[in-house]
C-alpha positions as CSV (number, residue, x, y, z in Angstrom):
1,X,9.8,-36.4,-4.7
2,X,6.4,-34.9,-3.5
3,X,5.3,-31.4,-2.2
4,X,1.8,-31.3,-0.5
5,X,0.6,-28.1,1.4
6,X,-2.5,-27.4,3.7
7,X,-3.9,-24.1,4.4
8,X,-4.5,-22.7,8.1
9,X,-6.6,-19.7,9.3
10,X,-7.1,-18.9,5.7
11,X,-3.3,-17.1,6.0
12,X,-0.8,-19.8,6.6
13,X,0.6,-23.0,4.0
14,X,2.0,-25.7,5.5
15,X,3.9,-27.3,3.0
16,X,5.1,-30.9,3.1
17,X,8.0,-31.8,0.7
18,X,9.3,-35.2,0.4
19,X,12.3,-36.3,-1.2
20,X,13.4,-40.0,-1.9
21,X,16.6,-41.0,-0.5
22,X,17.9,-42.8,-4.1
23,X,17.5,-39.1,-5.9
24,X,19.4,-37.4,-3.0
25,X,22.0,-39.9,-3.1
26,X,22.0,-40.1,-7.2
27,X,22.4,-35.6,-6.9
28,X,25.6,-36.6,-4.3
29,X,27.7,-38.9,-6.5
30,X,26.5,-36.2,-9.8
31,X,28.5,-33.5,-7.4
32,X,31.0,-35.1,-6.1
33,X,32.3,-36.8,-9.5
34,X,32.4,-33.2,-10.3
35,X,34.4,-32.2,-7.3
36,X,36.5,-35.0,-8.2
37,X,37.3,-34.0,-11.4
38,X,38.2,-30.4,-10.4
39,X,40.2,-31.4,-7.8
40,X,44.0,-31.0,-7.1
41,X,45.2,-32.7,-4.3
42,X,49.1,-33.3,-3.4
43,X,50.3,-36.9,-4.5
44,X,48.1,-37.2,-7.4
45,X,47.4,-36.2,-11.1
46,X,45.0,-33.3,-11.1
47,X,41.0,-34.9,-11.5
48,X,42.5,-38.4,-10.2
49,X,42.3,-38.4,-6.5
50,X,40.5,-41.7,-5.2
51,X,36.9,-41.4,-4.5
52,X,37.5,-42.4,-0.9
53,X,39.8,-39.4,-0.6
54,X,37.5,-36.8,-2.2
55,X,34.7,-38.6,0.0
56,X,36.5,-38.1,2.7
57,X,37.4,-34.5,2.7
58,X,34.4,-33.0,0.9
59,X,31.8,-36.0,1.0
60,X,29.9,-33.9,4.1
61,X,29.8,-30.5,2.1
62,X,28.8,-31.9,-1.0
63,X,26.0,-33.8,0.2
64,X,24.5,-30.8,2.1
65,X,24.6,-28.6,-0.9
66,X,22.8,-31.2,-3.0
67,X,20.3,-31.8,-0.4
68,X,20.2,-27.9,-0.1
69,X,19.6,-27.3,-3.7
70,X,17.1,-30.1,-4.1
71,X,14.7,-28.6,-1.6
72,X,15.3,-25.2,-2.8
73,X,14.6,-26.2,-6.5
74,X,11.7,-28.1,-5.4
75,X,10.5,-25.6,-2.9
76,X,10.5,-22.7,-5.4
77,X,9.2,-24.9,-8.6
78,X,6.3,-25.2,-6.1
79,X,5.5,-22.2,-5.2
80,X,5.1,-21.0,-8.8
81,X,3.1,-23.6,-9.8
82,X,0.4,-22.5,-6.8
83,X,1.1,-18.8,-7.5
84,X,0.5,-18.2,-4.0
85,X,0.5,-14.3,-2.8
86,X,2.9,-14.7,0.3
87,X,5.3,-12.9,2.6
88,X,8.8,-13.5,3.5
89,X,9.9,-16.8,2.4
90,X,9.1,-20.5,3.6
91,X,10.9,-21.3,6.9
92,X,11.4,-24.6,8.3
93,X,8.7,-25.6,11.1
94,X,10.9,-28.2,12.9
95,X,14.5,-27.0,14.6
96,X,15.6,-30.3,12.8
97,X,17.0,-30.0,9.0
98,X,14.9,-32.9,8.0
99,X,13.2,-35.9,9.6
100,X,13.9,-39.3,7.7
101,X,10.6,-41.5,7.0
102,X,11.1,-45.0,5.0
103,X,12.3,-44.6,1.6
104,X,11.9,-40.2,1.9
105,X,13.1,-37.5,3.9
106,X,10.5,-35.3,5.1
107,X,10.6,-31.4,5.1
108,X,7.8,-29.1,6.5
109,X,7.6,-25.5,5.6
110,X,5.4,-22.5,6.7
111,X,4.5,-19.5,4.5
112,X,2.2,-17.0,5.2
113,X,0.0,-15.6,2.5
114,X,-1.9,-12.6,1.7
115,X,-5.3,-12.9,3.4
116,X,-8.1,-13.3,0.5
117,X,-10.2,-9.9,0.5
118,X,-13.8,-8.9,-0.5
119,X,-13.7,-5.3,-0.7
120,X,-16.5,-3.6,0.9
121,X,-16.3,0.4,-0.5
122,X,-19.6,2.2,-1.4
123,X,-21.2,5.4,-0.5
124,X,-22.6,4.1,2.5
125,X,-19.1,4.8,3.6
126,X,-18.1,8.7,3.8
127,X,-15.2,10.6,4.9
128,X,-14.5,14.5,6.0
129,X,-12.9,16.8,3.7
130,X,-11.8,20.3,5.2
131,X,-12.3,22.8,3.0
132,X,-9.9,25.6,3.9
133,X,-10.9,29.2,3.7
134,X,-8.3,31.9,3.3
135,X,-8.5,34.8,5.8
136,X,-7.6,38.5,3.9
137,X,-4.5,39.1,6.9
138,X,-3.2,35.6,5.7
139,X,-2.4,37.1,2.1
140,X,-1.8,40.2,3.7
141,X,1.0,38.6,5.9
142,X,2.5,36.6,2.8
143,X,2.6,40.1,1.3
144,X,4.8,41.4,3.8
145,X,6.7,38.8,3.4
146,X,7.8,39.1,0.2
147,X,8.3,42.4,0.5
148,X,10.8,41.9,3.4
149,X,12.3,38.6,1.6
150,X,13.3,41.7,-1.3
151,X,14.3,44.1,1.0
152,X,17.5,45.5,2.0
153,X,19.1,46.9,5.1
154,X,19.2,50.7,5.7
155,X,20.3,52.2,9.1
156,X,18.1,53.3,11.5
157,X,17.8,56.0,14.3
158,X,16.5,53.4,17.0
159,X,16.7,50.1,18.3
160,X,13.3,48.4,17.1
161,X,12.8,44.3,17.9
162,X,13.8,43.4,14.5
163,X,17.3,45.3,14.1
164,X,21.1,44.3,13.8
165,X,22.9,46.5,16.1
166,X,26.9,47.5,16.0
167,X,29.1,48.3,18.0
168,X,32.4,47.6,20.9
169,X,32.0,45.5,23.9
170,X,34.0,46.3,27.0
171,X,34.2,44.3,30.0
172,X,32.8,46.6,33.2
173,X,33.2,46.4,36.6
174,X,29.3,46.2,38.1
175,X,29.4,49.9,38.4
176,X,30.3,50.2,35.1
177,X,34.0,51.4,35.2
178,X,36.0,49.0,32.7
179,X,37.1,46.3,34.2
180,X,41.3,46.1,34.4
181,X,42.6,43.6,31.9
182,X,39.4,42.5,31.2
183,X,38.3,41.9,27.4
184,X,37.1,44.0,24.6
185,X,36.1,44.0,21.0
186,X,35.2,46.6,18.0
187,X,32.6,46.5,15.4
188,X,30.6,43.5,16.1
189,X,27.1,43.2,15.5
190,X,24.0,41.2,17.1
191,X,20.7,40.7,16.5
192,X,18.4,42.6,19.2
193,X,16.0,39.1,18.0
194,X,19.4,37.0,19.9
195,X,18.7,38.5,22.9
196,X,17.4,35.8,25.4
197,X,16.8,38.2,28.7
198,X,13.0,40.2,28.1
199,X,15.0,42.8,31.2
200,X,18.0,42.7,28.8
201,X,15.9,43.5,26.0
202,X,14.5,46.6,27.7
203,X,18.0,48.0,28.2
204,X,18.5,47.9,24.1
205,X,15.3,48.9,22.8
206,X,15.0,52.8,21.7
207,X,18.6,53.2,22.1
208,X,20.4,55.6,19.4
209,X,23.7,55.7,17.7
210,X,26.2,56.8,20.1
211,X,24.2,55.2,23.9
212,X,26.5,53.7,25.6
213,X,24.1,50.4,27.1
214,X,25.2,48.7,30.4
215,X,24.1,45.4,30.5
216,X,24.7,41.6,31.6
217,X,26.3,39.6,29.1
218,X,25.3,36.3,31.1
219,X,21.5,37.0,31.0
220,X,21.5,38.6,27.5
221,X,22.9,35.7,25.9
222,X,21.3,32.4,27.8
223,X,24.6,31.6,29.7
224,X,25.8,30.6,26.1
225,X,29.4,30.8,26.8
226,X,30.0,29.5,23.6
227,X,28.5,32.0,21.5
228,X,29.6,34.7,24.5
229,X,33.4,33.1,23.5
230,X,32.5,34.0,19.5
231,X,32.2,37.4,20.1
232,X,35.5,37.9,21.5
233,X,37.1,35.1,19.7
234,X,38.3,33.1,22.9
235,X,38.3,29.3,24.0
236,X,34.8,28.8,25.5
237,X,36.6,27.7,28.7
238,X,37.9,31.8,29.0
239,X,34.4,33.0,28.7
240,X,33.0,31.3,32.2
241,X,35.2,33.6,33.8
242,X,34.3,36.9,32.6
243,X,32.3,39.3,34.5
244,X,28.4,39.2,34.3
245,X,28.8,43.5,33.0
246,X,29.9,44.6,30.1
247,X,28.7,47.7,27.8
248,X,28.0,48.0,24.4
249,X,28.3,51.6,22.7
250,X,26.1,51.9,19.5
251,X,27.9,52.3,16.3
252,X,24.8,51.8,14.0
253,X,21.5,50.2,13.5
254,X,20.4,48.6,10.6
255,X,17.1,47.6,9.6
256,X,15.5,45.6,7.2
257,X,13.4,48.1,5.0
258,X,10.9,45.6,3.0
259,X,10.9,46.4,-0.7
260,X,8.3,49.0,-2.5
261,X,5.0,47.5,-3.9
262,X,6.7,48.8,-7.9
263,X,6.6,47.3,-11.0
264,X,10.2,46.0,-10.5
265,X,8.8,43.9,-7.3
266,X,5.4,42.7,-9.2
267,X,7.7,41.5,-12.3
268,X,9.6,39.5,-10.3
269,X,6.1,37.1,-9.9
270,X,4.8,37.5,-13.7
271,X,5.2,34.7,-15.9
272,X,4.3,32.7,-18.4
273,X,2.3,30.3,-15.6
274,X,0.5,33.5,-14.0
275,X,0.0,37.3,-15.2
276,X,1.1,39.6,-12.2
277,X,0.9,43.2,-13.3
278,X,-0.7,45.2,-10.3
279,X,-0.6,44.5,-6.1
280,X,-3.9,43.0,-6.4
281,X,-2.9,40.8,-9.1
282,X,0.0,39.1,-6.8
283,X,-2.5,39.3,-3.7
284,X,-4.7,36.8,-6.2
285,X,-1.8,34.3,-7.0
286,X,-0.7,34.7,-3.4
287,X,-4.6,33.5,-2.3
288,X,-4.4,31.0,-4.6
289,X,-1.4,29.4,-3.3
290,X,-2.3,28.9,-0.4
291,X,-5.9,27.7,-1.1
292,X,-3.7,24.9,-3.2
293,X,-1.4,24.5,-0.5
294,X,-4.2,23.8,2.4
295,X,-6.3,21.8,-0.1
296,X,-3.4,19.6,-0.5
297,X,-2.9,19.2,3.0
298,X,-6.9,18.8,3.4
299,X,-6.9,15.8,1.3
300,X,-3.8,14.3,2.2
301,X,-5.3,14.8,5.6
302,X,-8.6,12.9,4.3
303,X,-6.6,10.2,2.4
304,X,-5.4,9.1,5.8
305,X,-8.2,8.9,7.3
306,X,-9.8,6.7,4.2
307,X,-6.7,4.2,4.5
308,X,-7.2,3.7,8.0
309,X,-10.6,3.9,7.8
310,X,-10.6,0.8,5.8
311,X,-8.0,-1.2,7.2
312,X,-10.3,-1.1,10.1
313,X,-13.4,-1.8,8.6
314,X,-12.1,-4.7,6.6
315,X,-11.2,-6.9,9.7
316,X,-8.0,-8.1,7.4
317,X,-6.4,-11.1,9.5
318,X,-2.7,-11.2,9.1
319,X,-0.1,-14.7,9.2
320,X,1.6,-12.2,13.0
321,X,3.5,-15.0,14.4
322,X,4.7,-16.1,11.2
323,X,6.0,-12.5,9.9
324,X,7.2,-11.8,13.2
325,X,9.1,-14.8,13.2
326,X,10.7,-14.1,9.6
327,X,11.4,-10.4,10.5
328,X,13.4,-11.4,13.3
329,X,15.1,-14.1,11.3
330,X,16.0,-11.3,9.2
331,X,17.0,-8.8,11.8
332,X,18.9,-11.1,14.5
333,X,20.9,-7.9,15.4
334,X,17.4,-6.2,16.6
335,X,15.7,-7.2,19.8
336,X,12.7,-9.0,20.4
337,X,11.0,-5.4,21.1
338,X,12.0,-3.4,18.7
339,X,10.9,-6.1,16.2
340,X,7.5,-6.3,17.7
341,X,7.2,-2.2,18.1
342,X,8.0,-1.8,14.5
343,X,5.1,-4.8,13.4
344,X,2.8,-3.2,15.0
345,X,3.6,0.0,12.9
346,X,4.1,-1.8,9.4
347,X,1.3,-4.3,9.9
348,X,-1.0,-1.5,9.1
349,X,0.7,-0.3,5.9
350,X,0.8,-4.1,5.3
351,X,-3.0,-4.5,5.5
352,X,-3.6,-1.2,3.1
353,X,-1.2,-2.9,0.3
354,X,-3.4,-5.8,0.3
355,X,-6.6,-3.6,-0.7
356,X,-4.7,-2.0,-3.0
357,X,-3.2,-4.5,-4.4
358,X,-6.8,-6.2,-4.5
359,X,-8.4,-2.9,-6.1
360,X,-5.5,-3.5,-9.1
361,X,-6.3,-7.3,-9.3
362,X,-9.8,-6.5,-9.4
363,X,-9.6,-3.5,-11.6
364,X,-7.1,-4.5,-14.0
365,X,-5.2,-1.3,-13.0
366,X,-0.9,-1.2,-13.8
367,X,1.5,1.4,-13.6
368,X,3.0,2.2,-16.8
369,X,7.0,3.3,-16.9
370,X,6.3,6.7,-18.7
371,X,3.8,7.2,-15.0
372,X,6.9,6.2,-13.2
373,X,9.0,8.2,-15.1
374,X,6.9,11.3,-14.9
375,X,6.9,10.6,-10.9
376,X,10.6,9.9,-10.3
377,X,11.1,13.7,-12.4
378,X,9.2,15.3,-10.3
379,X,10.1,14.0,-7.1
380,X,13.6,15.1,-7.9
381,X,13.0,18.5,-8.9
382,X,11.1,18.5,-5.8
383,X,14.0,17.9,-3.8
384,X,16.4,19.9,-5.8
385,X,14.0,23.1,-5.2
386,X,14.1,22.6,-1.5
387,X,18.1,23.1,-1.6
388,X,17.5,26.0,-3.4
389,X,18.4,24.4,-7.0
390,X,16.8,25.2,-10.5
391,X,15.9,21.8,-11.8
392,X,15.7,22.9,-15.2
393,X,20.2,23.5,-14.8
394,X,21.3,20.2,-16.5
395,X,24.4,19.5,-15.4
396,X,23.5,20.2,-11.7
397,X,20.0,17.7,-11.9
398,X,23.0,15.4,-12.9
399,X,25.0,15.6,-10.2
400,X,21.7,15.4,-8.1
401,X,20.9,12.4,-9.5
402,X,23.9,10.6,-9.5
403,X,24.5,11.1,-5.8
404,X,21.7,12.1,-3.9
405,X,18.7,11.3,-5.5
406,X,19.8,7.9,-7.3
407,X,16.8,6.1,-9.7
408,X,17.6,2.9,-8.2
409,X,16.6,4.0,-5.0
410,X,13.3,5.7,-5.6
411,X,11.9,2.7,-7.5
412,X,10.2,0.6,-5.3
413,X,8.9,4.0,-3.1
414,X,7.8,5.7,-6.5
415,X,5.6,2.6,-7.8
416,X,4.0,2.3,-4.7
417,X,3.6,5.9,-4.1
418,X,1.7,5.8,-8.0
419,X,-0.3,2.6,-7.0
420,X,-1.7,4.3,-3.8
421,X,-2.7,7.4,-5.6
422,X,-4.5,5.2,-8.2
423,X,-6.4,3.3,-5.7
424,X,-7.5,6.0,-3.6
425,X,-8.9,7.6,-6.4
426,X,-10.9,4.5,-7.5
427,X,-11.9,4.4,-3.7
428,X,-12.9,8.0,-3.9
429,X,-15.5,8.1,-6.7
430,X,-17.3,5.1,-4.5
431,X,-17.5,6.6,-1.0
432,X,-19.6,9.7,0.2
433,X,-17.0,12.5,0.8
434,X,-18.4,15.5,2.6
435,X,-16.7,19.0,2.5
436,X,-16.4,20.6,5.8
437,X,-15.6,24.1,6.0
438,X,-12.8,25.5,8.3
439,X,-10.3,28.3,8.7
440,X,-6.0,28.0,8.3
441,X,-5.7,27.7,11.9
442,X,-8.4,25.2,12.7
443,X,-6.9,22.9,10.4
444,X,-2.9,23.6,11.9
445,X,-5.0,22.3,15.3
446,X,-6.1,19.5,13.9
447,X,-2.9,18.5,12.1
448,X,-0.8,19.3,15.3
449,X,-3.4,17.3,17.6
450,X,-3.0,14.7,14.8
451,X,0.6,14.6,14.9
452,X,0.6,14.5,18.3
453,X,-1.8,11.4,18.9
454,X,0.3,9.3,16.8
455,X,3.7,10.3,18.8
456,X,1.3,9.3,21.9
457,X,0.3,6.3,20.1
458,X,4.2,5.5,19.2
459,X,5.1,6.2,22.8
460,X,2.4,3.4,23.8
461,X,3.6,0.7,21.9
462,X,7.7,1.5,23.0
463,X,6.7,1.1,26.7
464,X,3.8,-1.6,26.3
């Protein structure tokens, strides 16, 4: 046996593996002794069939596995020894299983391999930073929010844009007489916010407890029939057929009346992590969260920029047709597009691993499991505070864990995630990084015009 490999476009190994035909045929009669002596065919003791017979029945199957397993042993003994940095895993060259030569059968094999890399990051490189400042109507705004998100409903004497309004719905003739055997209900309420008509609208707004308010139930509510049906609790089908007029008499007006600026309110936001005694103290945590939040975006907006910016200005040459033919290997139930289209996409992330996986080599960088650890914590609490759990409650990070935010899952994604923040911050004390100054809204522009390109760019390579 031999295994020889050559080395194309400085990405691809063709390897050559030769097998003599005596050890293949010396691995057959090892297996199929063994068969023989495990099998239990009719007519004869168990473990004493004739050879011919066992031949016979499982001579084909046994020989394929052997050959199988030789060049898979063989194969991967190989491919340690050469501790090659490769994608996917070898696939045959020829459509043929093997091509017999002499005294061997011959095998050839393509891999591709991580390109080698010089890295090329100094400060003659720079990248933008946006640095974000906070306007005073910003914290102003947030202010009113909280007060509003601790504020309860009171009635009011008139219908104001943000009200609930209750009330009875009759069904009307156009004139407004009720409508014979038409339909009615008492005491339900709607938002004035629900009502899709700006004419509509008019008719509502101002109106006090006890107006009786003609209007079209059609145009007020978008031609929704289903949530026209709600109201009234009938089949959706029912609802197409009412008339367009109906009137609504005013029962009562509720309003949300934001919470007082007291000490009960501020107390609420003081803790151990920030002091909030007085308005102005909350309006300073208030600007500094959101200075944190748009400095995170600001770098993560930067970080981008530095990964692409590199991928592109490192020229990195990747193994395409081999990958592409190994993904689709992989994926026979996708179609030729949609394997391409979604290459094109991972290539580039493909391109970034390998200088960050070259800044580790080179480095001596690792990720230690108390880093990944740390990372999988806080990725769950994370996720746990967007549905409006505590992750600090035990029993319910448990139940979290153990069905929707399983460790087994989050591995792979949280080493990565940990390698990628390492290496950009090697990358950043190297390059030039200049802080440009902008407002909130200039930087929603450019993340919006960002997040537009790349939908743009997505919709170029689905109909390329």
């Amino acid at each position: 046996m031999s295994v020889q490999h050559e080395i194309k476009d400085g990405n691809l190994a063709i390897i050559t593996l030769k097998l003599d035909k005596a050890e293949v045929e010396s691995r057959y009669q090892k297996d199929i002794k063994e068969v023989a002596k495990k099998s239990n065919m009719p007519g004869f003791r168990p473990g004493h069939a004739p050879k011919g017979i066992i031949e016979q029945k499982y001579g084909a199957a046994v020989r394929f596995d052997a050959l199988n397993s030789m060049v898979n042993e063989s194969l991967n003994a190989y491919l340690g020894e050469q501790k090659f940095m490769y994608y996917g895993m070898p696939m045959s060259i020829n459509e043929t299983e093997e091509k017999v030569a002499g005294d061997t059968l011959d095998f050839k094999f393509e891999l591709g391999l991580r390109p080698e890399l010089t890295l090329k990051i100094d400060d003659s490189i720079s990248f933008d930073r946006y640095k974000v400042s906070v306007a005073e109507n910003e914290i102003n705004n947030e202010l009113e929010l909280i007060q509003r998100r601790h504020g309860a409903l009171g009635d009011a004497e008139a219908v104001e844009s943000t009200d609930m309004m209750n009330g009875d719905f009759v069904e009307c003739n156009d004139d407004g007489t009720v409508f014979e055997g038409g339909v009615s209900t008492t005491e339900k309420s709607i938002l004035f916010s629900s009502i899709k008509d700006e004419e509509q609208k008019a008719k509502f707004l101002g109106k006090k407890v006890g107006d009786v308010i003609l209007f079209d139930i059609f145009k007020t509510f978008g031609n929704d029939t289903k949530e026209i049906s709600q109201i009234f609790g009938t089949p959706v089908e029912a609802a197409n057929d009412f008339n367009h007029s109906f009137s609504f008499t005013l029962n009562k007006i509720q309003r949300l009346i934001p919470a007082e600026l007291n000490e009960e309110l501020l107390s609420k936001y003081n803790n151990e992590e920030r002091e909030v005694k007085t308005v102005d103290d909350l309006k300073a945590t208030i600007k500094k969260e959101i200075e944190e939040y748009y400095a995170s975006q600001a770098e993560g907006l930067m970080e981008d920029d530095i990964i692409k910016g590199l991928v592109k200005a490192h020229h990195i040459k990747m193994p395409d047709e081999f990958l592409l033919r190994w993904i689709k290997q992989q994926n026979k139930e996708k179609s030729d597009h949609d394997v391409e289209h979604d290459y094109l996409h991972e290539k580039e992330y493909l391109k970034w691993s390998i200088i960050r996986d070259t800044i580790f080599e080179q480095e001596k960088y690792f990720v230690t499991d108390e880093e990944v650890e740390n990372q999988y914590q806080l990725l769950l609490a994370n996720y746990m505070r967007r549905f409006g759990y505590d992750p600090r409650t035990e029993n319910i990070r448990a139940e979290f864990e153990s069905k929707y935010f399983k460790r087994e899952d989050q591995e792979e994604s949280v080493v990565s995630m940990l390698r990628t923040t390492k290496a950009l911050s090697y990358i950043k004390n190297l390059i030039k990084i200049n802080d440009v100054p902008i407002d909130s809204k200039a930087l929603d522009a450019v993340k919006l015009e960002r997040s537009k390109h790349e939908h743009d760019h997505g919709d170029e390579h689905n109909h390329a």
